[in-house]
C-alpha positions in Angstrom: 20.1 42.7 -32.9 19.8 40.4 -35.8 22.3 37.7 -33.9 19.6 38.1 -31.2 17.4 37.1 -33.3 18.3 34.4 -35.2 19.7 32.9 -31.8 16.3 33.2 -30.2 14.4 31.6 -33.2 16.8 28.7 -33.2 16.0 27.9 -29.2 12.2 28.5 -29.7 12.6 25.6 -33.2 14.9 23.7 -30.8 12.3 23.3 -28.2 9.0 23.0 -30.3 11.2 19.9 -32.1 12.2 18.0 -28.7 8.6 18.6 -27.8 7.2 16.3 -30.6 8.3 13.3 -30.1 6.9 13.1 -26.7 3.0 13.9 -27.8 3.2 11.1 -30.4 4.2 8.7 -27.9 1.1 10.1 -25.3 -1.1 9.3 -28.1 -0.1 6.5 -29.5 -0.4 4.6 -26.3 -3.8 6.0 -25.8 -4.6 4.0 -28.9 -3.2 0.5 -28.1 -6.6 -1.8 -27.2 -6.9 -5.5 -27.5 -10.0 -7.2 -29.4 -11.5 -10.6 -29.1 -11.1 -13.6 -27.0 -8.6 -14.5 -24.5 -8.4 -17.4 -22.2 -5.8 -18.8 -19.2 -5.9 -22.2 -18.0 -2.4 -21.7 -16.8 -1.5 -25.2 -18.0 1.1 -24.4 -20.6 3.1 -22.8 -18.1 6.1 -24.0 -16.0 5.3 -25.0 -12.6 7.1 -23.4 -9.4 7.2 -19.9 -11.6 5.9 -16.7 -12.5 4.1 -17.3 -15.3 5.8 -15.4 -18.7 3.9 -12.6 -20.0 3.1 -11.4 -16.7 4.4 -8.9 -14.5 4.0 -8.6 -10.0 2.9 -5.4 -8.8 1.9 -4.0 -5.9 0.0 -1.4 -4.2 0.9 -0.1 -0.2 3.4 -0.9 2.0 5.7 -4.4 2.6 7.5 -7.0 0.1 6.9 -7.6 -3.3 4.2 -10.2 -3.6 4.7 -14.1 -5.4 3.1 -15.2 -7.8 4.0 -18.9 -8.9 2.1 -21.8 -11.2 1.2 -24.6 -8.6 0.1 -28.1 -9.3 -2.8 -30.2 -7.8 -3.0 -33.7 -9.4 -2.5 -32.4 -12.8 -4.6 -29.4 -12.7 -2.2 -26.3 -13.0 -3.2 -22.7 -11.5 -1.8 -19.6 -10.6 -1.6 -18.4 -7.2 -0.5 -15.5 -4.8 1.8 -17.8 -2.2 3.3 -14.7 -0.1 2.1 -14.5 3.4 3.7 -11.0 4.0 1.5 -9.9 6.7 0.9 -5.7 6.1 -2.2 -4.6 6.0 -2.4 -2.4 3.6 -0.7 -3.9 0.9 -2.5 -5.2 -2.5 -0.3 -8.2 -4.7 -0.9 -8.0 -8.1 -0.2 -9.8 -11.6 -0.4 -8.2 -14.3 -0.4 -9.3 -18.3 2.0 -7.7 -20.0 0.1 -6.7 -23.0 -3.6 -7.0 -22.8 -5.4 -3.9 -22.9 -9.4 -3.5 -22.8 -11.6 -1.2 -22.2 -15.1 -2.7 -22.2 -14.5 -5.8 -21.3 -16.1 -9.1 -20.0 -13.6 -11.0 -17.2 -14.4 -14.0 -15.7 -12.2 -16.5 -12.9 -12.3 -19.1 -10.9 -10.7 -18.0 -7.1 -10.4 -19.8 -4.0 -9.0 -18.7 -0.9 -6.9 -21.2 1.1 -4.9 -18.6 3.7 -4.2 -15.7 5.3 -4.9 -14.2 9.1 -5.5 -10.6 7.8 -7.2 -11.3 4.5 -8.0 -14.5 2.7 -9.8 -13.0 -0.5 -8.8 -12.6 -4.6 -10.4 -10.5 -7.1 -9.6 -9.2 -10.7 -8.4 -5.8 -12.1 -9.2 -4.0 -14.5 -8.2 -0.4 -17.0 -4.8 -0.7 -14.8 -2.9 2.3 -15.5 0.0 1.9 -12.7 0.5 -0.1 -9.1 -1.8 3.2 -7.5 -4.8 3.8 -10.4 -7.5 1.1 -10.8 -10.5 -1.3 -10.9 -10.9 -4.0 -9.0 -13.8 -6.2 -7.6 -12.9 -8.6 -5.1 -14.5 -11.7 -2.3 -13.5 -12.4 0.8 -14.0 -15.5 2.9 -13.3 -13.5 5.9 -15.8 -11.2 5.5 -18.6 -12.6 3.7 -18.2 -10.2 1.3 -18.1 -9.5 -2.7 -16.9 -5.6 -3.1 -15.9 -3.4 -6.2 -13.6 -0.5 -5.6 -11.3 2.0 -7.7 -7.6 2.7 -6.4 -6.9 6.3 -7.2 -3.3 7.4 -6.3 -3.0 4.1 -3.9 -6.2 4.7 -2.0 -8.4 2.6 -2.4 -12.1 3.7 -2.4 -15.7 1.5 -2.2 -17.9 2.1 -5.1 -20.3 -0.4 -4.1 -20.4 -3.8 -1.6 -22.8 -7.2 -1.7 -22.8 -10.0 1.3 -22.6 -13.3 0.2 -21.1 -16.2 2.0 -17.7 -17.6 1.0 -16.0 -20.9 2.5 -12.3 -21.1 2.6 -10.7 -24.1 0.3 -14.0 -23.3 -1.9 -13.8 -22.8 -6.0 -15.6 -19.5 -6.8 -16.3 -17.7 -10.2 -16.4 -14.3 -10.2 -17.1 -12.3 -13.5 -17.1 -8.3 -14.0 -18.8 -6.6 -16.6 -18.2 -3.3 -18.0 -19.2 -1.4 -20.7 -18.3 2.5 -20.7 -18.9 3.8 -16.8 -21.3 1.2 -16.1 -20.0 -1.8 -13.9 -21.6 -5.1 -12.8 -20.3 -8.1 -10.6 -21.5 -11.7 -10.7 -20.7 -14.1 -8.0 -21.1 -17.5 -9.6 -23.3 -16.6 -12.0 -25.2 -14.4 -10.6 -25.7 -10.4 -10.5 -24.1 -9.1 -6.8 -23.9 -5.3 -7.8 -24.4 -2.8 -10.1 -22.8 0.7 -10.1 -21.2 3.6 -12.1 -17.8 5.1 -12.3 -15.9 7.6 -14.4 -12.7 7.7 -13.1 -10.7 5.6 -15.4 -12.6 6.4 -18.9 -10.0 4.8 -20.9 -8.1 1.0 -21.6 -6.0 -0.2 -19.5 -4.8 -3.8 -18.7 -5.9 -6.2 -16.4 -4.7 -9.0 -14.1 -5.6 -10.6 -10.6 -5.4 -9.6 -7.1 -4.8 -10.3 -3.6 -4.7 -8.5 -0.4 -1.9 -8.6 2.4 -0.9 -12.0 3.9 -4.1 -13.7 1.6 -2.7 -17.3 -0.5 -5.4 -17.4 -2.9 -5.3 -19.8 -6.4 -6.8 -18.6 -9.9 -7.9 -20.7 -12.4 -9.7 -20.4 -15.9 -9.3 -16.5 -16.1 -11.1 -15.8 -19.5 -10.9 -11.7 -21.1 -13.6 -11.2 -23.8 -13.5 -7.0 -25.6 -17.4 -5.7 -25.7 
């Protein structure tokens, strides 16, 4: 009985000491949030490339979207340049280690092509490829539209019609500050709306859908 014992208190400290290391890490990345001022004019990277410090993702179905530094006459900018033509498939770039919470984002977009889709957005408290915020326009639609993506669905939280011409510089600019979100379409407030979903930081980056080419310029993060 008392090798029984000792045997089964050894297992149970066994366990509770491989389970340790695995909170700390859960809590420590909770923690990780970025303050200040940061700012992209893409100039300082290498054209013909995926800019460094940044990661592709993507959300649905089809091929892994590309992201490359283009040039036109000496003004650099970043810009989605796969035409892969599924619907239901969301390109994404993501920095590697900006994290915000309540943030300010600001960018310049303009869509140039795409049959399905021709629009760019940002995203925000990104936790994986299927889990969160974006807002987004869309030549094609006339449209300026927030959404969360919850376990790769993506679900309207609230939609404004504004008109958008192809080959056109944009700014878009998001705002928000605990569950509170607003979207401004060249300087001006589109939409206003709340969400809970993703309470916590998370990084951000820019966004495409299906076979849309659309360039980026100026994208600017400020913490609230």
């Amino acid at each position: 009985m008392n090798i029984l014992n000792i045997i089964v208190s050894s297992l149970i400290l066994l366990t509770l000491g491989c389970s340790q290391p695995n909170q700390q890490q859960v809590t420590s990345t909770s923690q990780v949030v970025i303050s200040g001022n940061k700012q992209f004019d893409f100039e300082n990277y290498k054209t013909g490339e995926t800019p460094a410090g940044w990661s592709t993702a993507l959300t649905g179905n089809g091929k892994m979207c590309d992201w490359k530094i283009l040039n036109d006459n000496g003004n650099k900018y970043l810009a989605q340049v796969s035409a892969e033509k599924q619907s239901y498939r969301f390109n994404m770039i993501i920095n590697d280690t900006l994290h915000y919470k309540d943030v300010e984002m600001s960018v310049r977009f303009k869509g140039i092509a795409g049959n399905n889709d021709r629009g760019g957005g940002m995203v925000w408290r990104y936790i994986d490829a299927d889990n969160y915020y974006i807002a987004r326009a869309n030549p094609l639609e006339d449209n300026y539209t927030v959404y969360k993506v919850v376990n790769g669905n993506r679900r309207e939280l609230e939609n404004a019609d504004v008109k958008i011409n192809s080959n056109q510089w944009y700014n878009l600019k998001i705002v928000m500050k605990g569950n509170k979100i607003q979207c401004f379409f060249n300087g001006k407030l589109m939409m206003e709306t709340t969400d809970d979903t993703f309470p916590n930081a998370g990084k951000v980056g820019l966004w495409t859908k299906s076979d849309a080419v659309t360039c980026f310029d100026d994208f600017e993060c400020k913490a609230l």
